[in-house]
N, C-alpha and C positions, 0 to 999 in steps of 0.2 A: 504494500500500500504506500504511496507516495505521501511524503508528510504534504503539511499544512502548506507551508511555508512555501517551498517548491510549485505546488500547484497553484496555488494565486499568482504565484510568479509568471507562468506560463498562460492563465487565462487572460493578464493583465499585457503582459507580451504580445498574446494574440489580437486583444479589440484594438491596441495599439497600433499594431502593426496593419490592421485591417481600417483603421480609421483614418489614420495619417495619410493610406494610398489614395482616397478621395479625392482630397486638396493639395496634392502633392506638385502639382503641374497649374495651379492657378496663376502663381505670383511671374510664370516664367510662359505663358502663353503668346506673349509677342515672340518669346527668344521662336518657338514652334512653327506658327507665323511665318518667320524669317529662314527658318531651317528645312522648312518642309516648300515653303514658296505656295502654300493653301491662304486661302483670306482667310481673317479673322473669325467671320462665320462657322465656315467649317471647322476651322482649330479649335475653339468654343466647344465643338462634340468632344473632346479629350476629358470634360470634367461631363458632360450631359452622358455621354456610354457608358460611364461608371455608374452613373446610376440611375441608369436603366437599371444596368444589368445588378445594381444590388439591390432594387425593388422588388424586381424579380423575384432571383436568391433566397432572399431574406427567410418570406412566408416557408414556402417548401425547404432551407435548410432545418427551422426552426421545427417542423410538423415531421422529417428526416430522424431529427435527433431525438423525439419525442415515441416516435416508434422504433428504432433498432438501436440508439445508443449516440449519446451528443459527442463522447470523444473521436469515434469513427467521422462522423461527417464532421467534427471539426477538426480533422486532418486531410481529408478531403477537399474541405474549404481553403485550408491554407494551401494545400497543394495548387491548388488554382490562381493561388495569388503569387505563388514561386512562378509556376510557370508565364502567367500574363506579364509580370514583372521582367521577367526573362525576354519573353517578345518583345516587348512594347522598349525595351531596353536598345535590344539589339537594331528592332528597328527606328530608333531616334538618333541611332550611329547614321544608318544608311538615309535618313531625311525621307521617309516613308509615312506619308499619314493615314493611308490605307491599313498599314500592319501595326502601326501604332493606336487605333482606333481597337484592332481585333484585341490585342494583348489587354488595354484598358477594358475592354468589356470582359477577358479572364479573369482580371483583378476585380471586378463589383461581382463576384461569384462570390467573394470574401465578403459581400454583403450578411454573409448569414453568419458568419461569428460573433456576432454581439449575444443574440438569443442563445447562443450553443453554451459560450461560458457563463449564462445565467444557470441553462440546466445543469452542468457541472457542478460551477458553487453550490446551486442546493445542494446536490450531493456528498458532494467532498469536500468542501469547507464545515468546520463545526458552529453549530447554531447560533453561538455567541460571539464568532467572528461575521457572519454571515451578513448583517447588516452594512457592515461599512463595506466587503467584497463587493456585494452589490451595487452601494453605491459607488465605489469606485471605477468598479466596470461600466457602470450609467455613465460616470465622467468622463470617461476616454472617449466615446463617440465624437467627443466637442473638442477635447485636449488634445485630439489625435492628428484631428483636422485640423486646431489653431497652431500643432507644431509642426503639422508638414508643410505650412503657409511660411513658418519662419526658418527653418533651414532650407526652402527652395531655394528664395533670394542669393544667400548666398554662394553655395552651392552652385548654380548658375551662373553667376557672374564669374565664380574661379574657374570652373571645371566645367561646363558648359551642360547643355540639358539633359544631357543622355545619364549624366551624374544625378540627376534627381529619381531617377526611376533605381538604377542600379544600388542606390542609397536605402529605397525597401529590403531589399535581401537583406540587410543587419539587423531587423526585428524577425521579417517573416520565417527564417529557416530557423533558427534557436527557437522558437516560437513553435515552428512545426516537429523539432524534436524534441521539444519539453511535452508537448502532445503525446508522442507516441509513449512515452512515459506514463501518462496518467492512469489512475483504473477507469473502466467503462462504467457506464449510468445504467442503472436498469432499464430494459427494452420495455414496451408496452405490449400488450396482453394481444393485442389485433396487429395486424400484417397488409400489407399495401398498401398505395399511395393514390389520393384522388387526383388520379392522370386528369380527365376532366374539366375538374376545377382548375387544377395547375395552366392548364393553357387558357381558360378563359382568363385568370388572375393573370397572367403575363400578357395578354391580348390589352386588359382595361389598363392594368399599370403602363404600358409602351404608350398606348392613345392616351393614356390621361398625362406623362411628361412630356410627349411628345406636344401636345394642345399648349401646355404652359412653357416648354423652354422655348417652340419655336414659331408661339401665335404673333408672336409682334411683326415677327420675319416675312410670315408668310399673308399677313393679312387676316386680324381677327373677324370679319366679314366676307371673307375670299370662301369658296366651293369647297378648296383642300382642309381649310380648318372647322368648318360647319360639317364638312361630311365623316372627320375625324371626331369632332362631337360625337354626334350621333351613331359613330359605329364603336365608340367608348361605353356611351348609355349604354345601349344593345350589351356589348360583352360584361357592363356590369350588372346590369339582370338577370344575365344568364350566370354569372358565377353565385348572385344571391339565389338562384332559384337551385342551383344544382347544389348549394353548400346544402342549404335547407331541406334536403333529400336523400342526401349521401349518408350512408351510416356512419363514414368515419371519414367526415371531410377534412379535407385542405385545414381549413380554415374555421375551427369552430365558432360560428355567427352569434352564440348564444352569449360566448363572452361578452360581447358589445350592448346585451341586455340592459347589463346590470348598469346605476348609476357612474359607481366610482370607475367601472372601466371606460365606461362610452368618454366622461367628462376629463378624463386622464390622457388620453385619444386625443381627443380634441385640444388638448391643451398642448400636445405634443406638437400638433399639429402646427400650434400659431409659436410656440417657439421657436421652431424647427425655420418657420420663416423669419424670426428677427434673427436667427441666431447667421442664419447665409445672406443676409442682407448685410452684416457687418462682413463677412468675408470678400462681397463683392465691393461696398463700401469704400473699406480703408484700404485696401492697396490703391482702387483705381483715384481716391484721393493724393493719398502719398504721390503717386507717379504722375499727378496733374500740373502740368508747366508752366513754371512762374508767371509767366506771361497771360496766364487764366486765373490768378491769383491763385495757385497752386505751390505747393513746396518744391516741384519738380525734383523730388527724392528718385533712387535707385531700385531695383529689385529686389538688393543688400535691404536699402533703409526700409523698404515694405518688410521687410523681415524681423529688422529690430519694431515696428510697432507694434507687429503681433506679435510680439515675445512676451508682453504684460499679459496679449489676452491667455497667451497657455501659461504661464503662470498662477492667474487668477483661477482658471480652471481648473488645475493643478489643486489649490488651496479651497475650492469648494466642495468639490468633491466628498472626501472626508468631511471636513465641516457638516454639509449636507446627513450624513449618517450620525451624529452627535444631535444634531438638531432636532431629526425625526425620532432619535431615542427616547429625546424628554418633550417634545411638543408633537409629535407627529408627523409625516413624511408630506404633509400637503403644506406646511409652515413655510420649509426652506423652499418649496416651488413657488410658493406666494414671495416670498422673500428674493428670489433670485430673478422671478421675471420682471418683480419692481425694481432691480439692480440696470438690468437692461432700460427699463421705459426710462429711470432717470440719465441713463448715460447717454442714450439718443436725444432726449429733452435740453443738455447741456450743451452739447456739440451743435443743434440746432439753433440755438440763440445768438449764434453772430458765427463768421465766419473763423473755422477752428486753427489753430496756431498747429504746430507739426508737436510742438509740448504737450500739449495738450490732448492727445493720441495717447499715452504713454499712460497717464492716470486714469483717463476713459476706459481704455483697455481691459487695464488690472479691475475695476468695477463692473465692467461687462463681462471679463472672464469668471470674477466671483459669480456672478448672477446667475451664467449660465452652468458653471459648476454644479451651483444649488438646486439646479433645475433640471439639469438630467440626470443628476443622479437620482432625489427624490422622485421622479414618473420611472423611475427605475424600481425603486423599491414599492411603489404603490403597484405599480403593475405585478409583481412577484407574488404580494402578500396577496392580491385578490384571483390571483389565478391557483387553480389544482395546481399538485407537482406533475402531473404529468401531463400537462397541458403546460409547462413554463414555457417553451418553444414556440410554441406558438403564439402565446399571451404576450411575448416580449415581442417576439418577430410582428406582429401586427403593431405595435408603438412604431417601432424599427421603420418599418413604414410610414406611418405617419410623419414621423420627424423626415423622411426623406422625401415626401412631398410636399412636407409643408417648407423644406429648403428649397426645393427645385420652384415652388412659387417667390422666394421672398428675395431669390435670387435674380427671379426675372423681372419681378417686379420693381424690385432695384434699378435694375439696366434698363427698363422701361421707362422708368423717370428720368433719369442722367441721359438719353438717347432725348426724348421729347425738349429736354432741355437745354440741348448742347448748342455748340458755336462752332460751327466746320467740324463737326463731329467732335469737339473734344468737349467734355463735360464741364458745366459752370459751377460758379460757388452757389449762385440761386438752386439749379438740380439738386445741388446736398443739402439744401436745405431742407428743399419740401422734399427729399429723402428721408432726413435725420427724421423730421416731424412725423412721417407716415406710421415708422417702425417703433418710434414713440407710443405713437397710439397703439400699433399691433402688440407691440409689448407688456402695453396697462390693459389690453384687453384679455392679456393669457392672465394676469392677475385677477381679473372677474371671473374665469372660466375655473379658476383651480380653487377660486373663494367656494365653487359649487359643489368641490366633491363632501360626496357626502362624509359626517364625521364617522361613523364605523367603518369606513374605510384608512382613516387617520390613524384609528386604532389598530387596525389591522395590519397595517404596516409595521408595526412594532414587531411584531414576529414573521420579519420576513422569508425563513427559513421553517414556515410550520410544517 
């Protein structure tokens, strides 16, 4: 049996390693651009095929691990992020945006290791560590992402981009050998997988990011996105009607019953959009040219701003798991999405100094800290054990639609309001202000969960 100690290691390694790969290629997307000789549009698919492909993932690795065992498919998962890593590596040597696009979409396969080391901790971790595990692993989704934002920059100005991809392989492989180490979770009692469901849910997830990352492109009134619409609706009805049918779906829909899941859901949801509104944000500030009253900083300096936010994140996380000990697990989500709506609120009151970045940061990484970890733990306590997989894998979700919205929605502002295409100080404003409000609005939503869910969160490992 693999002590305690060890295996946090490696579960901690793994959303690491699987969160970082997301954002990993953000801050360095001109260099892409330039190296591959695609426009900007296209190279943009380099963060959109990630996650695709870990919206995907996610559900069916979570419902995977729930039925045969979370250590298998989360060795499985990592294997996918080795390999995609590897492609997408090799081909950013050769200025390939075709085989770089393919490898990116191996790597959001790694979408499903968040839910796999939830069903692990429960198992393997002991009850009375299990809260902060939990939280912890909630906090990497966001740490992962605000650290592979800050060693891009650099990392690409020294050593060029093909070094940003290559730079996964130091979490994912020790990650995936700590894996093969672990003991296995117990399997469930039933056998097979809702083939079914799984293709409608990858039909509605494709047309529903696909609607939001490239309605502004294409024309939110145009034939192509109205008929995308509607053939989204269509495969979402057909996945709710086949879930509601199937003995042992995809997708257990009943979860979504209950108050504290639906409203936990949905809270996911709207941080998941402030939380990539900031990542779209503060680079393309940072890198806005003096001459637009911008800093006109580096890919470097884009890196040192996000260095407060995984910091902050870093320090909530934990926090997070102390907090829901003695108040409840909906306290610190209340608490961290208000950390957010003030730190957009502040930045939006006059036009923000490149100082003034750095303190923001570390208050919006607290925030967000407090905030994925807590719908971490709320989600655990209110699902079966052996339904964790799933119960997590459906958040997993949420947060990654409601980033692919908050991300566009971002770019959609700074586009509408730009100067020869380059973005003004007016755009960040009525930016800053927007995600202000979305931010104070996920503090109304998390004000809703119910309190026996607060409490139940206290024993997150029942």
């Amino acid at each position: 049996m693999t002590t305690t100690l060890p295996a946090r290691a490696t579960l901690i390694a793994a959303s690491l390693a699987a969160s970082s790969a997301q954002t990993i290629v953000v801050a360095a997307l001109p260099g892409f651009h330039r190296e591959t000789g695609a426009p900007l549009s296209a190279v943009a698919w380099l963060l959109t095929t990630f996650m695709l492909a870990s919206a995907v993932a996610t559900p069916i690795a979570g419902r995977l691990g729930d039925l045969y065992g979370h250590r298998r498919v989360l060795i499985a998962s990592l294997g996918f992020l080795i390999a995609g890593t590897v492609l997408a590596a090799l081909a950013a040597h050769a200025g390939s945006l075709p085989w770089l696009l393919a490898g990116r979409a191996l790597q959001g396969v790694s979408g499903g290791v968040l839910p796999l080391t939830f069903g692990l901790a429960r198992h393997l971790v002991p009850p009375d560590r299990q809260r902060g595990t939990i939280a912890l692993l909630s906090a990497m989704i966001g740490l992962g992402g605000a650290a592979g934002m800050v060693i891009a920059g650099p990392l690409a100005d020294l050593l060029g981009t093909p070094s940003l991809l290559w730079a996964g392989l130091l979490l994912a492989v020790p990650a995936a050998v700590g894996a093969i180490r672990l003991p296995e979770t117990p399997s469930a009692a039933v056998s097979g997988v809702d083939l079914p469901g799984a293709a409608l849910l990858c039909g509605t997830l494709v047309g529903l990011l696909l609607v939001i990352s490239q309605g502004a492109a294409w024309g939110w009134t145009s034939s192509a996105v109205l008929g995308l619409v509607a053939a989204t609706v269509a495969l979402a009805a057909g996945f709710v009607w086949v879930q509601l049918r199937t003995p042992v779906p995809l997708v257990d829909l009943r979860l979504l019953r209950t108050r504290a899941m639906a409203v936990t859901n949905l809270t996911a949801l709207v941080v998941g959009a402030a939380m990539f509104s900031a990542v779209t944000l503060f680079p393309q500030f940072v890198q806005t040219p003096v001459a637009m009253g911008g800093p006109g900083g580096s890919a470097t300096t884009t890196g040192l701003v996000i260095l407060p936010v995984a910091l902050g994140m870093l320090a909530g996380g934990p926090l997070a798991g102390r907090l829901a000990a003695r108040f409840g697990a909906a306290v610190p989500l209340r608490a961290g999405s208000a950390c957010a709506a003030i730190t957009f609120a502040v930045l939006a009151l006059r036009p923000p100094p490149l100082w003034e970045f750095y303190p923001a940061g570390l208050l919006l990484g607290i925030g967000y800290g407090l905030a994925f970890a807590s719908m971490g733990l709320l989600v655990v306590a209110a699902a079966a054990a052996d339904q964790t997989g799933v119960a997590t894998g459906v958040n997993t979700i949420a947060r990654t639609v409601g980033g692919a919205a908050g991300a566009q929605v971002a770019s959609a502002i700074l586009a509408a309001t730009a100067t020869a295409h380059v973005p003004t100080l007016r755009g960040y404003t009525i930016a800053f202000w927007t995600f202000a409000a979305i931010a104070l609005l996920a503090v109304v939503t998390a004000a809703l969960i119910p309190a026996p869910a607060v409490r139940e969160s206290e024993v997150a490992g029942r």
